[in-house]
C-alpha positions as CSV (number, residue, x, y, z in Angstrom):
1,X,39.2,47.7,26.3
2,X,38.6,48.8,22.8
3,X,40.6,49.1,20.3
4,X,41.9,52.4,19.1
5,X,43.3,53.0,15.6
6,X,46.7,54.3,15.8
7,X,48.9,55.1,12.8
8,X,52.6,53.8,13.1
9,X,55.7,55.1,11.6
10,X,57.4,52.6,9.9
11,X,60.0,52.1,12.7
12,X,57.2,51.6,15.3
13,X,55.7,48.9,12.8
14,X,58.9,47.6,12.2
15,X,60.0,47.0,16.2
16,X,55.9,45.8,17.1
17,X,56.6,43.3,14.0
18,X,59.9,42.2,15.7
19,X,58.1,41.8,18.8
20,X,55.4,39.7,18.4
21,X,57.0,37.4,15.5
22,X,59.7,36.4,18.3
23,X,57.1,35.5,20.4
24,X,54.9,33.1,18.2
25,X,58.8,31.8,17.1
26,X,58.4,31.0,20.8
27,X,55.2,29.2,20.7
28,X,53.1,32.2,21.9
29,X,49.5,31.1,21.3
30,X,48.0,33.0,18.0
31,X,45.6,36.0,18.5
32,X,43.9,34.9,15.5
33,X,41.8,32.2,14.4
34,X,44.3,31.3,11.0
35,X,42.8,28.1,9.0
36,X,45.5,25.3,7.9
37,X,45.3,26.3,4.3
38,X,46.2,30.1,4.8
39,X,49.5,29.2,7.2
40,X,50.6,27.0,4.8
41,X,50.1,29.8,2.1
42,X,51.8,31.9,4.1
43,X,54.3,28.9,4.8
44,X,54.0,29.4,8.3
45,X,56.2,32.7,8.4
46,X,55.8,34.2,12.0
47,X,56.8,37.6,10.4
48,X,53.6,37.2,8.4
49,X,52.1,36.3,11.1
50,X,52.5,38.8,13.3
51,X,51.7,41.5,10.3
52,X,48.0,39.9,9.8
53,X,47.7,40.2,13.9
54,X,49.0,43.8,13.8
55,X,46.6,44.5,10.6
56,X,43.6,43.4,12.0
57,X,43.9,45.2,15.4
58,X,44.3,41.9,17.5
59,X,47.3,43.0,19.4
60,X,47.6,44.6,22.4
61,X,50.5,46.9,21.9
62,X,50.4,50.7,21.8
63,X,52.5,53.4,21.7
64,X,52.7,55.7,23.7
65,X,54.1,59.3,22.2
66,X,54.6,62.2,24.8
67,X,55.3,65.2,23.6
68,X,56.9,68.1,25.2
69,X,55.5,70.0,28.2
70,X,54.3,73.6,27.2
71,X,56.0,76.5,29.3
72,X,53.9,78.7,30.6
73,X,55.5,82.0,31.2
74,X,57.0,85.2,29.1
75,X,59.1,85.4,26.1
76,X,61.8,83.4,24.9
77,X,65.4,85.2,26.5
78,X,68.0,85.3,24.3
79,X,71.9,85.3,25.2
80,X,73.5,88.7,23.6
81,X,77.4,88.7,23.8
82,X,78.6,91.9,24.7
83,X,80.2,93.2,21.5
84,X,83.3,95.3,21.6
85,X,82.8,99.0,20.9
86,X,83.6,100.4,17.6
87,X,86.3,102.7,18.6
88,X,88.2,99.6,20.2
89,X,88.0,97.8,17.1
90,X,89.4,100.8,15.4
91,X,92.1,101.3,18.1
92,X,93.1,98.0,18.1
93,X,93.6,97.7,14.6
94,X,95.6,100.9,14.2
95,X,97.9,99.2,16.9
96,X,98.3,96.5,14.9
97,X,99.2,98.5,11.4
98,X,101.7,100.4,13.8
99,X,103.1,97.4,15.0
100,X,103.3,96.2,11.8
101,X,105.2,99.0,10.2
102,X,107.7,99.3,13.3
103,X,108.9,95.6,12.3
104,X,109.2,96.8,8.9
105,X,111.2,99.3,9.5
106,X,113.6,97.0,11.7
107,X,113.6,94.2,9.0
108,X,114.8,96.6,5.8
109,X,112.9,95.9,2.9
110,X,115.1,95.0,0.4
111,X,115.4,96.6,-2.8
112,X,115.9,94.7,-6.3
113,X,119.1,97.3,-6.9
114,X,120.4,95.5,-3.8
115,X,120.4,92.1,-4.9
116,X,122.3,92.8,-7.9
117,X,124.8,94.5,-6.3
118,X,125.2,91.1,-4.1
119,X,125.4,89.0,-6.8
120,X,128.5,90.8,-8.9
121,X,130.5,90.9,-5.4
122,X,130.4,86.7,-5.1
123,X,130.6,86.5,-8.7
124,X,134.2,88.2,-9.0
125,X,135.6,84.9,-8.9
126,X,133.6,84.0,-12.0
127,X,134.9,87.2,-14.0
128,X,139.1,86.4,-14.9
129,X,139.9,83.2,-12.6
């Protein structure tokens, strides 16, 4: 089986990496002939290790990447809400601005002329007493 050159993200790299350094941590046999003198530069880092392997194309991971099936058929439907009618909007919201003024109406909007006439009737205590 040949070796195909696949380009990685770095999360791919990162978890292939993870992989195969906790294996050799395990004593999993190198896939690479690695002198003395180049593990002990490395100082014998299995992370290291495993990124030499995974740069020269020694190991026999890949990835597989599906992507999505292609849908043969017409266009794309699209979900309309029914939306009210104009007029109901408009009825609806002269409803409202009638019921509106109707509790006005009940409620009395007072007048500033009003408060000050309730003010000088408690205040007659104030005046001689």
């Amino acid at each position: 089986m040949t070796h195909q050159e696949q380009n990685f993200t770095k999360y791919e790299r990162a978890r292939i990496l993870g992989a195969r350094a906790l294996q050799l941590a395990m004593n999993a046999p190198l896939l690479l002939k690695i002198t003395d003198d180049d593990l002990a530069k490395i100082n014998y880092d299995v992370l290291k290790i495993a990124e030499v392997e995974l740069d020269s194309g020694v190991l026999p991971i890949s990835i597989k990447k599906p992507f999505p099936e292609k849908k043969e058929g017409g266009k794309l439907k699209r979900d309309v809400a029914p939306r009210p009618a104009d007029k109901k909007v408009e009825n609806s919201e002269e409803n409202e601005e009638e019921k509106i003024a109707d509790a006005g109406e009940i409620m009395e909007l007072a007048n500033p002329e009003d408060e000050g006439e309730a003010e000088s009737d408690d205040g007659g205590e104030s005046d001689g007493e």
